[in-house]
N, C-alpha and C positions, 0 to 999 in steps of 0.2 A: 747335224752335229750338236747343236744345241739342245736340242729332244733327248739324246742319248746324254748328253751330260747332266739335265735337268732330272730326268729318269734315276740316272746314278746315285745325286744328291738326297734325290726320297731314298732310295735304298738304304743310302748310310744313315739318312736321319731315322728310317724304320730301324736299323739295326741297332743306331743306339740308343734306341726308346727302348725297345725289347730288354735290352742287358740292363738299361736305370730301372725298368719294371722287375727286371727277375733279381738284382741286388736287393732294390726295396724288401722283394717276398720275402727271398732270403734271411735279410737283418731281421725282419718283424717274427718271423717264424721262430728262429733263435731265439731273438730276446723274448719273444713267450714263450718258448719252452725254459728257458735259463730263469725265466720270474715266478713260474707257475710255482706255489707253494700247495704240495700235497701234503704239509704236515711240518712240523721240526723236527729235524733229525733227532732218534731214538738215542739218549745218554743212557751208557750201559756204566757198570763199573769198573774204576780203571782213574790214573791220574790226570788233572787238568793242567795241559802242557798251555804256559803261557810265552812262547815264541818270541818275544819284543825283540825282533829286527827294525825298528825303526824307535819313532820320538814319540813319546806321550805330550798328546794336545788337548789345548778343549774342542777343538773342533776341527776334524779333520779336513784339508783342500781335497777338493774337486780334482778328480785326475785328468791330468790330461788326455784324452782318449785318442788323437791323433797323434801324439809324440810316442804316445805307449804303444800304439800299433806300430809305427816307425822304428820301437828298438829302442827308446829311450827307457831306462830302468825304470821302473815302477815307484813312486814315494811314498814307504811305509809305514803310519802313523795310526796312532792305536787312541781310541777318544778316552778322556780322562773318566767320566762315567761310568762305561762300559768296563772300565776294568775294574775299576773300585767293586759295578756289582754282582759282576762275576766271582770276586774273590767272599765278596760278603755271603755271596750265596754257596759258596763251594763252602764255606768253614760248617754248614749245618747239615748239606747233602749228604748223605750215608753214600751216596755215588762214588763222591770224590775220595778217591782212599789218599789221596797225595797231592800236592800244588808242586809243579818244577818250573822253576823260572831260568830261561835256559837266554843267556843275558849276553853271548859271544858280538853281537852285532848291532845292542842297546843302541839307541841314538839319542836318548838322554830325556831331559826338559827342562822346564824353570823348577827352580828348586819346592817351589809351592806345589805345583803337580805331581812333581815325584815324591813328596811327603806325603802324598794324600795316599800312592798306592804304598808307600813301604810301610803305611799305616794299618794298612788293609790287608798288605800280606801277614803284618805283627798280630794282629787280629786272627786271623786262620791257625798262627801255632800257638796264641795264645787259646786256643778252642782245642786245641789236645792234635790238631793233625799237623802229621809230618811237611816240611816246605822243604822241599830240594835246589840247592840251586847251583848250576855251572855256567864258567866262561873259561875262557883261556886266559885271558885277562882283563881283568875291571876294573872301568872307569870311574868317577868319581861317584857319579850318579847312580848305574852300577851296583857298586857298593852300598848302597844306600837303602837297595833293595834286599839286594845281597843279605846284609847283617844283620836282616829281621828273621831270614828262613834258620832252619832246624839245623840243617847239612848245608857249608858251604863249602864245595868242589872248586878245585882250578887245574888246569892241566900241567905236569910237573914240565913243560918244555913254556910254562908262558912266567905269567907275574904281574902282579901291582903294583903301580906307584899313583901315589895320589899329588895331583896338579893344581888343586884350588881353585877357587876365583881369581879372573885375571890372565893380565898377556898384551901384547902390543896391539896396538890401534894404527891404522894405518892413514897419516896426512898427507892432503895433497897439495898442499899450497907451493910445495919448488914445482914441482910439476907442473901447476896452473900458472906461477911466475914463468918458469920456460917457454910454455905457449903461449903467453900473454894474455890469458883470459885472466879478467876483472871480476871475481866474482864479487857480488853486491850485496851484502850482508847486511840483514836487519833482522833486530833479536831486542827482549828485554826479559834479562835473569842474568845475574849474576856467574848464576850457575849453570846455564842452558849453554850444556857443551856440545850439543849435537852439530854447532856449526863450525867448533875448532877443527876440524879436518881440513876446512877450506880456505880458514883463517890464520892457520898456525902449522909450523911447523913440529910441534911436539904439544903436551895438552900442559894447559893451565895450571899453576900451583892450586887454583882453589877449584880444579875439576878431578887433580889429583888426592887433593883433602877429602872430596866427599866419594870419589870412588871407594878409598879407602877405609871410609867409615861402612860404607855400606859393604862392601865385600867380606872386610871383618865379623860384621853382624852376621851377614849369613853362609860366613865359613866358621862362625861359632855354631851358631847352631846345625850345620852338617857332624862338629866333631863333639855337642853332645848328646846328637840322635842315633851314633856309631858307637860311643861310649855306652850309650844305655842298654844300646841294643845289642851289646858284647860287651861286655864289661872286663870281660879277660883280655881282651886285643890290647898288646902294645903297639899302637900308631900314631906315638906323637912324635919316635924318632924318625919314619917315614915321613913325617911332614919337615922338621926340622933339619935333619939333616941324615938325604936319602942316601947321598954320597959314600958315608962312611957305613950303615948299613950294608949296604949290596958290596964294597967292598971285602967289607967283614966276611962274605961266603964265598967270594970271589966269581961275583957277576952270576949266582944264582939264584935270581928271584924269589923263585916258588919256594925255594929252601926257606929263604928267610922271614917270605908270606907265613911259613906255616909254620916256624919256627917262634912268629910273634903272635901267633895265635889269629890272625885275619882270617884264613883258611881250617877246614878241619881236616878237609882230605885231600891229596894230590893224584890224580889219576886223569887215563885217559877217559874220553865220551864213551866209549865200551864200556867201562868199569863203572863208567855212572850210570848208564844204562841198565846195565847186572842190577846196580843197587836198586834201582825205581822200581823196575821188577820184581825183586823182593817184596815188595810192600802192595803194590799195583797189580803183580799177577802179568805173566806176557802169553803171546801167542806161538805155542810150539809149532807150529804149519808155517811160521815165518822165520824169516834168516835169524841168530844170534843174534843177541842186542839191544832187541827192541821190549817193549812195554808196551801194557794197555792203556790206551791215550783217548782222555778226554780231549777234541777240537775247541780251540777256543771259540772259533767263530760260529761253532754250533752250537756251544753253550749256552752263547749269547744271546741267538736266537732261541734257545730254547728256554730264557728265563728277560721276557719283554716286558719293556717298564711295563709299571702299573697304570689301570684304563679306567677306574674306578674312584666314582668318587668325583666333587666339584674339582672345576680344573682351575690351576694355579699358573698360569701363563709365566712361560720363560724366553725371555728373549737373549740369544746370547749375541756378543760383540766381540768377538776374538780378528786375532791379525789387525794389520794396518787398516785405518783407518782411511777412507779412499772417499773424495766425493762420485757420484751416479752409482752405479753398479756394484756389487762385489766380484772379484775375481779370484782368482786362486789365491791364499795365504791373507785375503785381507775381507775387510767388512766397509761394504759400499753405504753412504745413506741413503738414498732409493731401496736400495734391497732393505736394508733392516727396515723402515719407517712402512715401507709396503707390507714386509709383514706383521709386522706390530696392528697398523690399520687395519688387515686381513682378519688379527686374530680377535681384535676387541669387537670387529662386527660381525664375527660369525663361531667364536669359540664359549659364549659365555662366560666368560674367566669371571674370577672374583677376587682375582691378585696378578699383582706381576713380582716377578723378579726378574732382575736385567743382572743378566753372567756376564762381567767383564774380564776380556784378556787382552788386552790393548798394548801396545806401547805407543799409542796416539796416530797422528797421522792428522791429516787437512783437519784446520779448527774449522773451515766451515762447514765440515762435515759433519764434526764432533758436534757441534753446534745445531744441526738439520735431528740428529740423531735425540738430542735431548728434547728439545721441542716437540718432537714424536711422541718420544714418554712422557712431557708434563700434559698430552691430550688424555693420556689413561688416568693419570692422576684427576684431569678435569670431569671425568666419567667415575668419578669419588673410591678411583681402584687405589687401595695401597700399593706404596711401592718399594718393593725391599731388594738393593743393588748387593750381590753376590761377586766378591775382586776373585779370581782365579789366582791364576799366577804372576799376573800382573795388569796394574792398573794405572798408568802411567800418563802425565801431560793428555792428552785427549782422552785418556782413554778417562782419568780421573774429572775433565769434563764434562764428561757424558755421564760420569756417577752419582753426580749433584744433582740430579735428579731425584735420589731416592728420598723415599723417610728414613732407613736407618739405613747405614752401610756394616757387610759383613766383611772380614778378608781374615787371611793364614797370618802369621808370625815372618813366614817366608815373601807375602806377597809383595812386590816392588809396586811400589805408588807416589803419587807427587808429581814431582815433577810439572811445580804449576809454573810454566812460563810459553814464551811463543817464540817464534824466528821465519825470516823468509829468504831467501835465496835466489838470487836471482844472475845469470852469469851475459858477459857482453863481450864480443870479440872483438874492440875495434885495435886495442894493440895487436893480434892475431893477426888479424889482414895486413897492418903497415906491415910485418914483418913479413910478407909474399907481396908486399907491395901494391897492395891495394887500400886506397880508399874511399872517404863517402862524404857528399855535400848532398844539398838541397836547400831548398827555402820551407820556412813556418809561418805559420800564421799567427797560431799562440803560443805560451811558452810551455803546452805539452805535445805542439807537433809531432808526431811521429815514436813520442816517449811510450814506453821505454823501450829504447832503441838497441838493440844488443850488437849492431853491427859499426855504430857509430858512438857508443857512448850515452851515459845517463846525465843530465843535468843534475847540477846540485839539488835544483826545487824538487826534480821528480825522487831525489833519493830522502830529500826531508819530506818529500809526502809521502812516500811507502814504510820511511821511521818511523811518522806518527800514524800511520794505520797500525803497524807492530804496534805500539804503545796503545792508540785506543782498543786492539785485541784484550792484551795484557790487561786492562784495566777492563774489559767484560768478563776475562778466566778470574779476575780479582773479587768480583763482583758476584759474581756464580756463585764461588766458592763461600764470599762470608754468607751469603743470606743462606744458603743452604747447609752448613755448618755451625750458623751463631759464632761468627768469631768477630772482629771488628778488620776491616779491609788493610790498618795500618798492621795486625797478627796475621795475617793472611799474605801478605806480601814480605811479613820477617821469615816466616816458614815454607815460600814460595820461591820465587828468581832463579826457578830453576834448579830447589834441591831435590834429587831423589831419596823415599824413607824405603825401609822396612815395614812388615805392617805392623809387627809389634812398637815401632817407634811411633809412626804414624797415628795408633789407637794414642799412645800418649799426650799426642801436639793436639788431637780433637779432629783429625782426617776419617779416621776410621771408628766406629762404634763399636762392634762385637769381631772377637774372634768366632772363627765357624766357615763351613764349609756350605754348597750348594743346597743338599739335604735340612741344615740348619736354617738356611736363609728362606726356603718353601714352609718349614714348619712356622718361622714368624711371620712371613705373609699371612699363613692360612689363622693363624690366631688372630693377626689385626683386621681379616676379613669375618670374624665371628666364627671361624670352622674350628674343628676337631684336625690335630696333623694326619691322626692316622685316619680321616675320611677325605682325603683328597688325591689328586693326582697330578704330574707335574704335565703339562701340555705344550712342549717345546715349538717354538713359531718361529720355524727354520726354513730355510727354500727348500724345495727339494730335487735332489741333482739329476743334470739331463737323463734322457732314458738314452743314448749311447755311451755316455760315461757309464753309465750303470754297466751296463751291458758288456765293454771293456773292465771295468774292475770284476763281472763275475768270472769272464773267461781268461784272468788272472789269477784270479782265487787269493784264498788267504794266504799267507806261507807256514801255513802247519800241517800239509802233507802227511810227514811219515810219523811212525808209531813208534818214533823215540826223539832224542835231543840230539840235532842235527846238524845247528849251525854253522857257519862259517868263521872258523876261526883266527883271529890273529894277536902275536906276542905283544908285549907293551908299546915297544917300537912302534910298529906299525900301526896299533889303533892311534898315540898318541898322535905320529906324522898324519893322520888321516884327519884327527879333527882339525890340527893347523892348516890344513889346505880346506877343510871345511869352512873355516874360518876368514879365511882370503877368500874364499870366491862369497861367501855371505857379505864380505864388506866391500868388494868390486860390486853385487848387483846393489847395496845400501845407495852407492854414489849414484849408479843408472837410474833408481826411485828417486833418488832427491833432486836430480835433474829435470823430469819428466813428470814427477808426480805435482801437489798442489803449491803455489809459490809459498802460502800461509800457512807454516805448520803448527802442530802443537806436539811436539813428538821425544822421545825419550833416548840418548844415544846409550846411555852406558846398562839398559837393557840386555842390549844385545850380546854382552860378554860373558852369558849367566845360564848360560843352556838353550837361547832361543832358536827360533826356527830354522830348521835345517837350508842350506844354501840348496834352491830351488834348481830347476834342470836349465835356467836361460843364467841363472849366475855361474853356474859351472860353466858350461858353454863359455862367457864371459870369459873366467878365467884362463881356459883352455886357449882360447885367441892370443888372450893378452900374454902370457907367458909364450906361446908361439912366436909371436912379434918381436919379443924383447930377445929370445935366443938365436933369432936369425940372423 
């Protein structure tokens, strides 16, 4: 009996070596057939449909390739780059008879990345070609793009309204007083509100004063890049007051969209389809409707940066800030400093630029990450820091690194202060009746104790760690700025700027974008701009993610504007639930993630990154729970 069970056992264990060998084959075979590159797809003539169903980033996350096989939606995000030079390039292609930006399912961004492309599409109709653009209805951001093209469409059953910067913030302090957790707060800034959530039950008169400067700032400058960009649009009574507007037509949007001149035409996706075709040319062998459609994501490929020329080394730093690894939506210091090191001993560079998109994250990371770049510096590489969209508490300590810093007007930066968090249950437990003794030896036995409580001594020494922190971001900032530590600390405590205020205080050097920031590297490296090349010192993502993102493909399919649409309602109710589950997973990071942050809250109210698939999930729970 033994024999025949022992015999059985090889059977199944040959059987399941055979199926792990033929799955292997299988995947390997795929994913080289799915990689092999015979060429880049043939751009014929026809319009270049740019689909933006998701968020413009600087740097797109890693997909998840087991959630994505499992059925979890795909997260669709477009690199800030890649679209700027597609469109740079469509304005002089005799290819491109048209650009349509077909906007129904935009996911938005910081207001710095979305100037950059509404810039670029202003560029393309300031070059004599037509820009098309539809949604059902647009969002702020949207919009933004919107006002630059030639034709703006809406669908006569949708409509506009514009919501600004701003909205509620969600505190959890009765909640953590009901459960009894202690949370342990240590901070220095004035203005470092990232920890009022857990502090307070509503936010601070002076976290309110500088939201509101800041929001101001760059809800000025949204309504005079829409003014310039339309000059005939009346959209100040939509801001002001929307109520009596939409009243006025009696609850018809679109009417009054096009009535104030926002819109040019009101039609369905057929009729805007009709139009594109006029100019684009369509395919009579295919149903009504459609157009001859440039792929964006073939485009792409078929117009790849430049390889020519000494390389300019760029390191980007986008998403949270994380100690070890990067992970999805964030920038590890192991990974970046691994390839920074990577690049200076195997790339030749003869410059860096460091692309910041940060809203911070672990100082000791922000901290691992600049020490990295002052070794390029000590290998006599200039160094010229590039702010995206934002450069924020870490993210602005990681920029003091450079010789000169570049950033937008829009870019969010500052935010020089720290905070730590730390939570302890032992009111928790009395309240189920439990709790905790032992004996010490010294007076940090067992500290810090989250199930028994902190000592005073351990809370005045995790104070003054926050405070020696605070006084190295203090430190950082004047030598590498020239300002004196007592200016450095009036301008700091945790204010957030603008970048055009920022450039004023002495934070920021130059306005300018990435392209800008590589052609002063390559001048302070003795080069010619137009003899270099940018040589980006990126990880490069798994070969089964890969693999999973090909057999998803882009979402530009068909050969017209297709999107999914939905009326003001609906898009509106969609980013407010976006918004709750982005601030349910903020709580699960700041629990979990580093005790020492250097991190930015009011970021996050401004277009940032879309609520990931485990903060959904989160919310999904937690709203479960509460209605049961």
């Amino acid at each position: 009996m033994k024999l025949v069970r022992g015999a059985w056992k090889i059977l199944v264990g040959i059987k399941d070596g055979l199926v792990l060998i033929a799955m292997l084959i299988f995947f390997g075979l795929l994913f080289g057939a799915l990689s092999a590159k015979p060429g880049p797809t043939a751009i014929r003539d026809g319009a270049l449909l740019l689909r933006l169903d998701g968020q413009i980033v600087e740097q797109p996350v890693e997909s998840d390739a087991f959630a994505t096989l499992g059925g979890a939606a795909p997260v669709r995000q477009y690199r800030l780059r890649d679209l700027v030079r597609a469109l740079d390039k469509a304005k002089d292609d005799d290819r491109v008879k048209a650009v349509v930006l077909d906007l129904d399912s935009f996911g938005g961004g910081y207001p710095a990345a979305v100037d950059e492309v509404a810039n670029a599409v202003r560029r393309v109709r300031d070059g004599g070609k037509p820009v098309l653009a539809y949604a059902t209805a647009y969002t702020d951001s949207g919009y933004r793009l919107a006002a630059n093209a030639s034709e703006v469409w809406m669908s006569p059953m949708g409509g506009t309204l514009f919501m600004g910067p701003g909205g509620s913030q969600l505190y959890y302090k009765g909640l953590i007083d009901k459960l009894g957790v202690n949370a342990h707060v240590y901070r220095v800034g004035k203005y470092k509100s990232f920890v009022e959530p857990y502090t307070r039950t509503d936010a601070s008169p002076e976290a309110k004063e500088e939201n509101l400067k800041l929001y101001g700032v760059l809800f000025g400058q949204w309504q005079e890049a829409i003014a310039k960009a339309r000059p005939k649009a009346k959209f100040a009574d939509f801001l002001s007051k929307p109520g009596e507007v939409i009243a006025a037509v009696k609850g018809d949007i679109a009417k009054a969209n096009l009535q104030a001149g926002l819109v040019d035409k009101l039609g369905t996706r057929f009729d805007f389809n009709k139009r594109v075709a006029e100019i684009a040319g369509s395919d009579s062998s295919k149903a009504p409707g459609n157009f001859n459609t440039i792929k964006y994501a073939a485009y792409v490929e078929a117009n790849p940066l430049p390889t020519g020329g000494d390389a300019i080394g760029v390191l980007t730093i986008a998403g949270d800030i994380v100690d070890g690894k990067s992970g999805s939506g964030s920038a590890g210091a192991d990974t970046v400093a691994k390839a920074l090191l990577d690049g200076l001993a195997k790339k030749s560079l003869k410059a860096l630029v460091v692309r910041v998109d940060s809203p911070g994250g672990s100082a000791l990371a922000s901290e691992d990450m600049r020490r990295a770049i002052m070794e390029a510096k000590a290998q006599k590489l200039p160094i010229v820091v590039s702010m995206g969209s934002l450069a924020a508490s870490g993210g602005y300590w990681v920029s003091t690194a450079g010789d000169v810093i570049f950033a937008q007007p829009s870019t969010i930066t500052g935010s020089i202060g720290i905070f730590g968090i730390i939570p302890s249950f032992e009111n928790t437990l009395k309240k189920i009746g439990v709790t905790t003794d032992g004996v010490k030896t010294t007076p940090l036995s067992g500290q810090p104790d989250v199930m028994g409580g902190f000592t005073a001594e351990t809370d005045a020494i995790f104070q003054a760690g926050i405070e020696n922190g605070y006084r190295q971001f203090i430190t950082r900032v004047s030598e590498a700025r020239k300002l004196s530590p007592a200016r450095v600390d009036e301008i700091g405590q945790g204010r957030v700027w603008d970048g055009g205020t920022a450039r004023q205080i002495g934070l920021v050097d130059r306005f300018g974008g990435l392209k800008d920031a590589i052609d002063e590297a390559a001048k302070r490296a003795g080069l010619k701009p137009d003899a270099v090349h940018a040589e980006y010192l990126e990880k490069k993502p798994a070969w089964f993610g890969r693999l999973v993102q090909k057999l998803i493909g882009p979402g530009d399919d068909d050969d017209s504007a297709s999107g999914e649409g939905a009326d003001a309602f609906t898009r509106i109710a969609a980013e407010r639930r976006a918004v709750f589950a982005r601030a349910l997973g903020d709580v699960k990071r700041i629990g979990t993630g580093a005790a020492i942050q250097a991190r930015c809250l009011e970021c996050d109210g401004l277009g940032g990154p879309a609520a990931s698939a485990s903060d959904i999930k989160l919310m999904d729970f937690v709203l479960a729970k509460v209605t049961q």
